[in-house]
N, C-alpha and C positions, 0 to 999 in steps of 0.2 A: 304466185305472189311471194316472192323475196321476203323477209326478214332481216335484212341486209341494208346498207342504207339506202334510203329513197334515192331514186331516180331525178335529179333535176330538171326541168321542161320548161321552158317561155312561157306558152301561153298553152289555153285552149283547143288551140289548131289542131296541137299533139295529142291529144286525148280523144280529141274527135275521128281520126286516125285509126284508132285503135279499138274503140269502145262504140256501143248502138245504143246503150244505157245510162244517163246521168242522172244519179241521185244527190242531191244539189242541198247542201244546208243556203239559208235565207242571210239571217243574222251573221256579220263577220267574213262573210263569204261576196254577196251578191251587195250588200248593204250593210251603216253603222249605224241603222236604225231613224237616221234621219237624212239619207242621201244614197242613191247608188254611187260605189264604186267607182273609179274612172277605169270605161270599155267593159263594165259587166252589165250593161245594158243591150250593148251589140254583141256581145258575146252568147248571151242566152238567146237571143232571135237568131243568131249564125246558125246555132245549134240545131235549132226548129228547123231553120232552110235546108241544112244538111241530112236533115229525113230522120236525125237522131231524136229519141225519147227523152224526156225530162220530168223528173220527178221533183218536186222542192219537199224536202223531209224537215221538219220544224220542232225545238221543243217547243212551241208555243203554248200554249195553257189557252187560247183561243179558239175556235171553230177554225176550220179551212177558210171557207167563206170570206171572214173579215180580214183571213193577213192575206188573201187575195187582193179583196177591193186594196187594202194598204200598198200594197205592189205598184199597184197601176197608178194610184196617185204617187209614187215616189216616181213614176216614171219612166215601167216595165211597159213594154207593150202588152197588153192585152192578149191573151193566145200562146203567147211565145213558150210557152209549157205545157205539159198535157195532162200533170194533172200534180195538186196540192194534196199533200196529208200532214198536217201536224198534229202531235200530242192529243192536242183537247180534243179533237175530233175523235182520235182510237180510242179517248174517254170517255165521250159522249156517247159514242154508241154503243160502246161496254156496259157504260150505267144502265140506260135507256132500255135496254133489255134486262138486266136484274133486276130493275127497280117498275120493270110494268106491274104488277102487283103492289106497290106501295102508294101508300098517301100522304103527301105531307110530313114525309123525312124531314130534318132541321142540319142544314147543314153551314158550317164553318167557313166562308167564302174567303179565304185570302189570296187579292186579285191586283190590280192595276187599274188605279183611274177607277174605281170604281166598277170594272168590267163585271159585267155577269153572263157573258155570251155561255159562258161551259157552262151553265147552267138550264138556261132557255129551253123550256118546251121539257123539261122534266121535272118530277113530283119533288120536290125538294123547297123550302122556306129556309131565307138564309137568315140564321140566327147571329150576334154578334158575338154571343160569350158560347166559350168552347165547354163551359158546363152544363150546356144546355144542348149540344150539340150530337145528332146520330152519327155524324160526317163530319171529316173534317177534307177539305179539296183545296191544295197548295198550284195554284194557276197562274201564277204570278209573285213577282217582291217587288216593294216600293225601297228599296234598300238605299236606295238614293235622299228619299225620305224619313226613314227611320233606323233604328240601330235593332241589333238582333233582340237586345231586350224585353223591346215593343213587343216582338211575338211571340217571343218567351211570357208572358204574361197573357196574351190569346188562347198559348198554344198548353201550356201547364194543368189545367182543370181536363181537358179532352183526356191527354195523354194520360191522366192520372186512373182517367175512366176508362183507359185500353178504347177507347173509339177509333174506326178505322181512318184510314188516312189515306187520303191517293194523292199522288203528286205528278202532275200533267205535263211541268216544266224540270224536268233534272239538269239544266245548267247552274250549276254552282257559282258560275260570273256573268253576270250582264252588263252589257253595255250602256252606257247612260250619257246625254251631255254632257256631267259632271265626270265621265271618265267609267270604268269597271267599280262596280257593286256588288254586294253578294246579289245571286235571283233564288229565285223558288228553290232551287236545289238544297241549299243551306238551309234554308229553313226548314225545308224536310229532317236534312242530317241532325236539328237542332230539335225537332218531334222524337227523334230517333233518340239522340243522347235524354231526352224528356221521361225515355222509358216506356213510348210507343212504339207501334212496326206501321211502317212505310209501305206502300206498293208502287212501282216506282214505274210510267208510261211515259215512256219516248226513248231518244238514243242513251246510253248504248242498250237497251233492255228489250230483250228479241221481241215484246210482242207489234212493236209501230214497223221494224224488218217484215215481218209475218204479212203485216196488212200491205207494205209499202208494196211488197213484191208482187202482191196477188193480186195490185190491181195493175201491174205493168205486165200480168199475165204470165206469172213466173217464168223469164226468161232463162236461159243458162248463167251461172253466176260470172263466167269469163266474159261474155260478153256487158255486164254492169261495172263503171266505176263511181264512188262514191265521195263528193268535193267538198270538203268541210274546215272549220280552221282552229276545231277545238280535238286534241286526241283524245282525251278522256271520252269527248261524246261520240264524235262523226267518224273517227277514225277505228279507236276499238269497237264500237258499231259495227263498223260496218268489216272489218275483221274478224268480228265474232258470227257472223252471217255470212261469212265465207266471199267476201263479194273485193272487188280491189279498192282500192285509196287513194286517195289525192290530198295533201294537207294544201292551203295555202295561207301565205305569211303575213293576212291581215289577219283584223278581227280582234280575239284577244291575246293573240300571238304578237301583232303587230312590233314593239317593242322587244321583242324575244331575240336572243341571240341563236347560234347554231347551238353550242353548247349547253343549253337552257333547255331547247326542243328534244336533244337528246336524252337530259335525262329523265323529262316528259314521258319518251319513247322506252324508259327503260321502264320506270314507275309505272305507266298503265299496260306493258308488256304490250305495247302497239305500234309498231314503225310503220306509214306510209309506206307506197310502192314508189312516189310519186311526189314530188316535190314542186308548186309553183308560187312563182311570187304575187298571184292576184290572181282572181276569175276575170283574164282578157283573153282576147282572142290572139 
C-alpha cells in the first residue's frame, strides 16, 4: 500500500482484478441519499457475479436492517451483498450488553425524522432535556434544519453533568437536498468543545473495522480493498486497519479539485492507493 499518490483507474473492473474483498461506504459512494449513482447499481450486482465479497460499512446511526430495506427501495437489488454493518448496529449491540442489567436509563435521543430505531428493544426512556439525561446518543443531525445552536442548548446541561455520550454517526458532513450540512459528527465535536468526552463508533475508529472484519471471516488484509468518498472517514479507516483504499470523486468530494484532495491527503496523513471517478463498472 503506496503512500505515493493514488493510482488512477476507470471503473470497478480494476478492482475487481485485484481484490476478493470490498468494503463499500453507502453514502457518496453507491448513493446521494436520494438516488443511486449512474452504473453503481450494476456495478455492485457485477461484483456479486464475479464470486467477490461485499461488505457496506456505514456511519449510519441506524440499525443495519432499515438502511438495507432503504437500499432496495432506492433500487439495489436485493442480495447483491453479503452482508450490512453500520454504526448504530456496533452500537446497538455494544449497549445491549452493558446495559442488560439496567432499567429505564434516560437517554438523550439526537436523531433524524424522529428515528429511534438505535434505540429499540433496549432499557432506555428518551428524555428531551439533557438535564435530565443518563445518556446522551448522537445518531443523527437535522443540520439541514437547525443551526448548531439548537444543540448547543440540548446538548449544555448533559455536558455540564459529565454524562456520557456516544456518537454512532462521526461524519462531520452530510449530504442533504439542500446541499452538505454539518451531520452527527459536529455535533459530537460541539459536546466535546461543551466540556464533555465523546466515544466515537464508526469509521475511522477501529472498533466498526474489528466487527466489519470478523464477520467477513477475517480475511488476509491484502486480499480487502476499501471504496469510500470521504478521507477523514473511509480512507484513514480503512488505513488505519491495515486494509487498501479506493477514494472516489463523488459524494462530498464531488466539487473537489486534485489540489484540494491533496491537502486532504496531507491533513488526515491518508492517501488512497486508488483513485476512481464513480463506483461504475
Amino acid at each position: 500500500m503506496s503512500k505515493t499518490a493514488p493510482q488512477p483507474l476507470s471503473g470497478i473492473s480494476e478492482l475487481a482484478a485485484r481484490f476478493n474483498y470490498f468494503v463499500l461506504d453507502q453514502f457518496g459512494v453507491l448513493h446521494d441519499g436520494a438516488a443511486p449513482y449512474p452504473g453503481a447499481v450494476e456495478a455492485l450486482s457485477r461484483l456479486k457475479t464475479a464470486g467477490k465479497k461485499s461488505m457496506l460499512l456505514s456511519n449510519s446511526g441506524k440499525r443495519s436492517a432499515p438502511n438495507e430495506a432503504r437500499l432496495v427501495r432506492l433500487g439495489f437489488e436485493a442480495g447483491s451483498w453479503d452482508h450490512f454493518l453500520s454504526s448504530g448496529e456496533v452500537a446497538w449491540r455494544m449497549l445491549a450488553e452493558e446495559l442488560s442489567d439496567t432499567v429505564n436509563a434516560r437517554c438523550l435521543l439526537i436523531a433524524r425524522d424522529g428515528d429511534r430505531s438505535a434505540i429499540d428493544g433496549l432499557p432506555l426512556i428518551v428524555t428531551e432535556s439533557g438535564a435530565e439525561a443518563d445518556i446522551v446518543l448522537l445518531s443523527g443531525s437535522e443540520g439541514d434544519r437547525y443551526d448548531l445552536d439548537h444543540y448547543r442548548g440540548m446538548l449544555e446541561p448533559a455536558a455540564a453533568r459529565g454524562v456520557r455520550c456516544i456518537c454512532t454517526n462521526p461524519d462531520k458532513v452530510m449530504l442533504t437536498a439542500d446541499g452538505p450540512r454539518f451531520g452527527a459528527g459536529r455535533i459530537a465535536q460541539l459536546y466535546a468543545e461543551l466540556g464533555g468526552a465523546v466515544e466515537w463508533i464508526g469509521k475511522p475508529f477501529p472498533r466498526i473495522y474489528e466487527a466489519a472484519l470478523e464477520l467477513l471471516g477475517n480475511p488476509a488484509p491484502d486480499r480487502i480493498v476499501c471504496v469510500g468518498d470521504s478521507i477523514e472517514h473511509d480512507i484513514a479507516g480503512g488505513r488505519a486497519a491495515g486494509l487498501n483504499t479506493a477514494l472516489v470523486a463523488t459524494g462530498i468530494l464531488e466539487t473537489s479539485t486534485a489540489t484540494e484532495r491533496e491537502r486532504l491527503f496531507a491533513e488526515h496523513g491518508a492517501t488512497p492507493d486508488f483513485l476512481l471517478p464513480a463506483f461504475a463498472w
